[in-house]
C-alpha positions in Angstrom: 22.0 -30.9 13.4 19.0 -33.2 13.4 18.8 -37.0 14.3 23.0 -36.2 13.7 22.5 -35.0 10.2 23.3 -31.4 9.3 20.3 -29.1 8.1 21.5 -26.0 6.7 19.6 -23.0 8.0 19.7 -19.7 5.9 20.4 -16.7 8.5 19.0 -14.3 6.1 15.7 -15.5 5.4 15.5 -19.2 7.8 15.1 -21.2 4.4 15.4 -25.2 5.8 14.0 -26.7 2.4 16.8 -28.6 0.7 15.2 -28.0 -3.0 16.4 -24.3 -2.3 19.7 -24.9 -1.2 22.8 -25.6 -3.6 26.4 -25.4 -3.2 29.4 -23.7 -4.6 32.7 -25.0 -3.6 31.0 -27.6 -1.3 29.5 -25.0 0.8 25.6 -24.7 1.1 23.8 -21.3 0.0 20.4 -20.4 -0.1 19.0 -19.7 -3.4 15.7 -18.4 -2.3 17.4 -15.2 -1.3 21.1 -15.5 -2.6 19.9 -11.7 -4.8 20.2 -10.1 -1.3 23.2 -8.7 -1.0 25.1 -5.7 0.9 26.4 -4.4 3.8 24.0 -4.4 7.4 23.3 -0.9 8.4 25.2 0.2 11.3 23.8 3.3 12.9 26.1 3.9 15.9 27.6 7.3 14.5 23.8 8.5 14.1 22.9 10.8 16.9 18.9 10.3 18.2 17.8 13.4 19.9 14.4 14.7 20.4 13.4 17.6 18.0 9.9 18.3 18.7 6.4 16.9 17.8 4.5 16.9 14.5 2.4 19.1 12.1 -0.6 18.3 10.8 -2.8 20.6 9.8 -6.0 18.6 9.9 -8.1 16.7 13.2 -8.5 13.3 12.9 -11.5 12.1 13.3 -13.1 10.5 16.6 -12.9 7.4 15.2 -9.1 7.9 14.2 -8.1 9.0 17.3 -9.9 6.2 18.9 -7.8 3.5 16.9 -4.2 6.1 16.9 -4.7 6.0 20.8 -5.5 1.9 20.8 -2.4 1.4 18.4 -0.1 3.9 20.8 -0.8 1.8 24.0 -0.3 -1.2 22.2 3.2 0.2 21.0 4.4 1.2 24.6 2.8 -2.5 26.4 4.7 -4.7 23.5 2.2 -5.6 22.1 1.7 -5.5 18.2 -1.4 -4.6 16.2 -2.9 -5.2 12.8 -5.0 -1.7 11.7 -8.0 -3.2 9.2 -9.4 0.2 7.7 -11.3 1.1 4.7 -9.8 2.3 1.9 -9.5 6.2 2.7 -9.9 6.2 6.0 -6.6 7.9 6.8 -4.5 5.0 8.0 -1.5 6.6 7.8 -2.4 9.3 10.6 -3.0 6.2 12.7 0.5 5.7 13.3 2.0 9.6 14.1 1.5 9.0 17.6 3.3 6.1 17.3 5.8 7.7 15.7 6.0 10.4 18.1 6.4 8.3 21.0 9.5 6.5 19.4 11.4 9.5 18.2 10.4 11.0 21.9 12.3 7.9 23.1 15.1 7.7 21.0 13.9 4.8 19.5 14.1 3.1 15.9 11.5 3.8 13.4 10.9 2.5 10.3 7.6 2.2 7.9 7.5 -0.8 5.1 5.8 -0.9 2.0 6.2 -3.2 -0.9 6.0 -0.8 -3.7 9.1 2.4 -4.7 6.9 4.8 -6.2 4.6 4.7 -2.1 7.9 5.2 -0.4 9.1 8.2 -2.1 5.5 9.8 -1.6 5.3 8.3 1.5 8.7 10.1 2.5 7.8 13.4 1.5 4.7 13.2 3.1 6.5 12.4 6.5 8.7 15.0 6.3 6.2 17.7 5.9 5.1 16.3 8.9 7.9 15.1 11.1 9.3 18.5 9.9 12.6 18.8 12.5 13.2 15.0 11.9 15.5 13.5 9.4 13.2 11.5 6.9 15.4 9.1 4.1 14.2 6.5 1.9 15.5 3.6 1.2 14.6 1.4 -2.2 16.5 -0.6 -5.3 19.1 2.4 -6.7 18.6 4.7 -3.5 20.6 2.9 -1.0 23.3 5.8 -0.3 21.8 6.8 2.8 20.6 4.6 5.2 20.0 5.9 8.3 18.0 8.2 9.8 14.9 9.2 12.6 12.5 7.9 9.9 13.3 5.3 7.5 10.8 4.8 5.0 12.0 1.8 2.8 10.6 -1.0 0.3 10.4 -4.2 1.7 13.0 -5.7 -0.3 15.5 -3.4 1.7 14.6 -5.2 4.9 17.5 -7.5 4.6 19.5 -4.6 5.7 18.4 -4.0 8.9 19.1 -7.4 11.2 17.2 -6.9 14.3 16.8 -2.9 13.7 13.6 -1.1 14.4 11.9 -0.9 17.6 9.1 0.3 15.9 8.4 -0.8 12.4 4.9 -0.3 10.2 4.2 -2.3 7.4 1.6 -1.0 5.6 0.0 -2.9 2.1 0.7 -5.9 3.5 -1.6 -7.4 1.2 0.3 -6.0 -1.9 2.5 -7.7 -4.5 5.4 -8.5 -4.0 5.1 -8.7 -0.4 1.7 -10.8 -0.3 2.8 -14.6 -0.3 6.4 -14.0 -1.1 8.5 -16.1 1.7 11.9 -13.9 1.6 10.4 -10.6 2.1 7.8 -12.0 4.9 11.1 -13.8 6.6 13.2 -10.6 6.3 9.9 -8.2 8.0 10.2 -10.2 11.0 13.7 -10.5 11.0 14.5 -6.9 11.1 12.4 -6.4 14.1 13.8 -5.3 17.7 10.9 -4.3 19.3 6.9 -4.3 18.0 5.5 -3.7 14.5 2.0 -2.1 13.2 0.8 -3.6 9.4 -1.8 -2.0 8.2 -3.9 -2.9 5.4 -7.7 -2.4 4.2 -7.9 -6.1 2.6 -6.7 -7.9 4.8 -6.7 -12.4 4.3 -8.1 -14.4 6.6 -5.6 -15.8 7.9 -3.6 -12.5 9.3 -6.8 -11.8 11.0 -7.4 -14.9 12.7 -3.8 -14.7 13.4 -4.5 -11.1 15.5 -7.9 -12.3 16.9 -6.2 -15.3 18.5 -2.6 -14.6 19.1 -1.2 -13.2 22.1 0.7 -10.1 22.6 -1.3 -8.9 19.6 -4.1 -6.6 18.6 -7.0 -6.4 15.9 -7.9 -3.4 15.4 -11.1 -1.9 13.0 -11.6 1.1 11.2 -15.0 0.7 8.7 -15.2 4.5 8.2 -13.6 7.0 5.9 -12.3 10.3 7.9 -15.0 12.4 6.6 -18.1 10.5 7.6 -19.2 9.9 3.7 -20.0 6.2 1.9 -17.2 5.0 -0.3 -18.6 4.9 -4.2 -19.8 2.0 -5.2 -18.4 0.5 -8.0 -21.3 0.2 -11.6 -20.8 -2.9 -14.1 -20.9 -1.8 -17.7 -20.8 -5.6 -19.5 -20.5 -5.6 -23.6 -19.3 -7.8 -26.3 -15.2 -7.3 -26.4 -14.8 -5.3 -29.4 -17.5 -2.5 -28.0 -15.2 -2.2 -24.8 -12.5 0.2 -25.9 -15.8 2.1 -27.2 -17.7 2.2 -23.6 -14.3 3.3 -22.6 -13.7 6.1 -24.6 -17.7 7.8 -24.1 -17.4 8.1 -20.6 -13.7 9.4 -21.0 -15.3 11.9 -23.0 -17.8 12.8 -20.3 -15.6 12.6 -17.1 -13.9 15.1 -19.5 -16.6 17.7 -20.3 -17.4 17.5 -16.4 -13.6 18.8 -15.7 -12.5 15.5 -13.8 -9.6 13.6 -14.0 -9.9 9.6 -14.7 -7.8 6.7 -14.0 -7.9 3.9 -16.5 -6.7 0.4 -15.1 -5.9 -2.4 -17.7 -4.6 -5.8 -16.5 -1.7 -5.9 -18.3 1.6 -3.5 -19.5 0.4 -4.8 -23.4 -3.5 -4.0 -22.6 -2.4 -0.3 -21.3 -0.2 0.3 -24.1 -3.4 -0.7 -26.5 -5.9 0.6 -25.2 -3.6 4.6 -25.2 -3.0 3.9 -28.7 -6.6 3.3 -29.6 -8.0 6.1 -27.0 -5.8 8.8 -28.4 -7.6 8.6 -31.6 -10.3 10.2 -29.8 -8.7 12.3 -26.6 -5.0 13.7 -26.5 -5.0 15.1 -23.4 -3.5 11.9 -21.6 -0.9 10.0 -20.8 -0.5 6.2 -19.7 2.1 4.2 -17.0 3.3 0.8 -16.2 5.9 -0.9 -14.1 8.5 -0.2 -17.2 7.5 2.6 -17.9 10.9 4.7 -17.2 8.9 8.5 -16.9 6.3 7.2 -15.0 7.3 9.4 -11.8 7.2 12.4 -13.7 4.0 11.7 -15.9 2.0 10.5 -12.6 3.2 13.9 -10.7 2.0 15.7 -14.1 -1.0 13.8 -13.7 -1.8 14.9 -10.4 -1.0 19.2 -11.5 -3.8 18.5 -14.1 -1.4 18.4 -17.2 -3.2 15.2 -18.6 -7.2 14.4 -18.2 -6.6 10.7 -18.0 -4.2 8.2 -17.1 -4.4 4.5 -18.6 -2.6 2.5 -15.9 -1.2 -0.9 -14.7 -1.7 -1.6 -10.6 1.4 0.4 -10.5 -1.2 3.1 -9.5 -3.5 1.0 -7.5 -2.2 2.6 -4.2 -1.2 5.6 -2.4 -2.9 8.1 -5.1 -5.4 11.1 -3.2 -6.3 13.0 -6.2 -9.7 15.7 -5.8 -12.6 14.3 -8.1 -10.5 11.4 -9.0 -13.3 8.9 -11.1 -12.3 5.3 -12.1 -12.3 3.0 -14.9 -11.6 -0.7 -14.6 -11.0 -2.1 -18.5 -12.2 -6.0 -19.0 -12.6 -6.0 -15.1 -13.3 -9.9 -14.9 -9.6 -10.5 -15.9 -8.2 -13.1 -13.3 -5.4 -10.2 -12.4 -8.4 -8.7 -10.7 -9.0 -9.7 -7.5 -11.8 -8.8 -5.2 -9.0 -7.2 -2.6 -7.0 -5.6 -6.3 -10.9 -4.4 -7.2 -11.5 -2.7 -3.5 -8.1 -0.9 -3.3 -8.6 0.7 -6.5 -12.4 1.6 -6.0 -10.6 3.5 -3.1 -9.2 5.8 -4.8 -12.2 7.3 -5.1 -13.9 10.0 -3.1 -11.2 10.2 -1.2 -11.5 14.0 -0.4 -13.2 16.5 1.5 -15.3 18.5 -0.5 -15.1 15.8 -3.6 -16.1 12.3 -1.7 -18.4 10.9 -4.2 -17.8 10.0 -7.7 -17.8 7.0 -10.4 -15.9 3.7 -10.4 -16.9 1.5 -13.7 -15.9 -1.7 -14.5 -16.0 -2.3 -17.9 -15.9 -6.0 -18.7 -17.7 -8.9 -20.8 -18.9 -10.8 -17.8 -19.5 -10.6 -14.3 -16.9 -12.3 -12.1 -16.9 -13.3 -8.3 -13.8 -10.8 -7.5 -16.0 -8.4 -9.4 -19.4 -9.0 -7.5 -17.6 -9.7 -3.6 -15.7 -6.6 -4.1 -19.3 -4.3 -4.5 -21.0 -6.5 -1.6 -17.4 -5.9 0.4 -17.7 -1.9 -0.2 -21.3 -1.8 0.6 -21.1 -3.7 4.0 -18.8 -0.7 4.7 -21.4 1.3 3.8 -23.7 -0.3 6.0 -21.6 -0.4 9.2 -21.1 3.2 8.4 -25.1 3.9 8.5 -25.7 2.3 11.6 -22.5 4.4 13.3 -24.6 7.6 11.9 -27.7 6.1 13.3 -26.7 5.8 16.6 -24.7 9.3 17.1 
């Protein structure tokens, strides 16, 4: 009630704007989330217990351990904490003490990302880690289970869990279709019950002004990849259109003769589906993906056990994907889909290894665009701060 007229307040999402409400029966819904629909998850018959720590078979670097221990103390004082770290520089591990501390406790744990095909890597990747734990995910036609020590879930499936997680980690926060999107940023802080982490390695400006002034919260900055080596800088190879799906196909060729496996992003599902066509003229040792793509898991996990040479790709591959002398090609770059922060996370995919941390990211385009040209001044600033650490140690 305000001024003693009713405003309907959704309690999914907290929608007050009367252009999204409408009513059926002459009862007020909310149509900016009315596709959110099923049962809350009730965990009461689920039996928390400690089971041990975790396994990794790796150190973490000082610099890693420096930001894991900052995150941790956050975690246990209430306060909650943005990680800002490079592309590659093992942001995941930042959180497994985190994680540790809330299993220890008996406490809630869930981590958040906006795309399926991360979650159910992201899962396995936990449970070979978290190996005495119970590790489920949770995303659109896996909802069966739902509970567990670990719940690694899309953030669509947020709307589940009212109030949930003591702990929750968001990571790609800056990642379609959680960037911007109203519903799924009201249901993240709706399902929390205690503190969160997000992570992200481009992040806007406003979340960051958001952690450098807010209270109860923490900024914290990681410029450098775990292995102490520059990130690749992206190369711009400009042409007239029609020579593009040529200057695509040459260095195809030779990322081929060298033995090294090449991504190929396109802006759009029509572009990728093209551009195969046209490339398997010349190379049939490939494969290509998009979001409709229905094999996709298995042609991406075929990808990574070297059946295919090449991938031509939508952003459905943009994140989450470590593979060992991994090279890049961005086809017509200075598309609009294309952003400086889209342009950095795939550049990241890059040299991403021990023992393989250099190698080639192309974009392939008929100009030069601002996203193109901030995202190369944004990786070698990285660079830079990276220098000056070396310098001083």
């Amino acid at each position: 009630m305000k001024g003693g007229i009713f405003i309907y307040k959704c309690s999914l999402c907290g929608n007050e704007d009367e252009k999204y409400i409408g009513y059926r029966n002459g009862k007020p819904y909310c149509r900016r989330c009315i596709n959110f629909i099923g049962e809350p998850v009730d965990d009461s018959v689920f039996i928390r217990d400690y089971k041990g720590s975790f396994t990794i078979n790796y150190s973490l670097s000082k610099e890693q351990k420096e930001v894991s221990n900052k995150a941790l103390n956050n975690f246990k004082n209430g306060k909650d904490t943005l990680i800002y770290a490079v592309c590659g520089a093992g942001k995941t591990e930042l959180v497994f003490e985190s994680i540790h501390y809330a299993l220890s406790n008996k406490l809630t744990v869930g981590f958040a990302i906006p795309r399926r095909d991360v979650v159910i890597e992201l899962a396995f990747r936990l449970q070979n880690t978290f190996k005495k734990y119970k590790v489920i995910s949770v995303y659109g036609g896996n909802t069966d289970n739902k509970v567990g020590d670990i719940i690694c879930l899309t953030t669509h499936q947020l709307f589940r869990y009212e109030k949930y997680f003591d702990l929750l980690i968001l990571d790609e926060i800056d990642a379609f279709p959680f960037k911007g999107n109203y519903v799924l940023n009201a249901l993240f802080r709706r399902s929390i019950k205690g503190n969160y982490i997000m992570m992200t390695a481009t992040p806007s400006k406003e979340i960051l002004d958001e952690f450098r002034n807010g209270k109860d919260k923490e900024l914290l900055e990681l410029y450098v990849r775990y292995h102490h080596k520059p990130i690749p800088v992206p190369v711009i190879k400009r042409s007239i259109k029609v020579l593009l799906p040529f200057i695509v196909v040459k260095n195809l060729l030779r990322f081929k003769s060298l033995k090294k496996p090449l991504l190929i992003f396109v802006p759009t599902i029509n572009y990728c589906e093209k551009l195969y066509n046209f490339i398997k003229i010349f190379a049939k040792s490939g494969n290509f993906v998009h979001s409709k793509r229905i094999e996709r898991s298995q042609i991406i996990e075929d990808f990574k056990n070297k059946k295919y040479d090449f991938l031509v790709t939508t952003a459905v591959l943009e994140r989450g994907v470590t593979i060992k002398n991994l090279q890049v090609i961005i086809y017509k770059a200075d598309n609009d889909i294309f952003t400086k922060e889209g342009l950095i996370q795939i550049s990241g995919r890059v040299g991403r290894v021990i023992g393989a941390t250099s190698g080639e990211i192309i974009y392939i385009s008929e100009t030069t665009t601002k996203a193109m040209k901030d995202s190369i001044d944004e990786i070698n600033r990285a660079n830079r701060v990276l220098q000056n650490m070396l310098q001083r140690t």
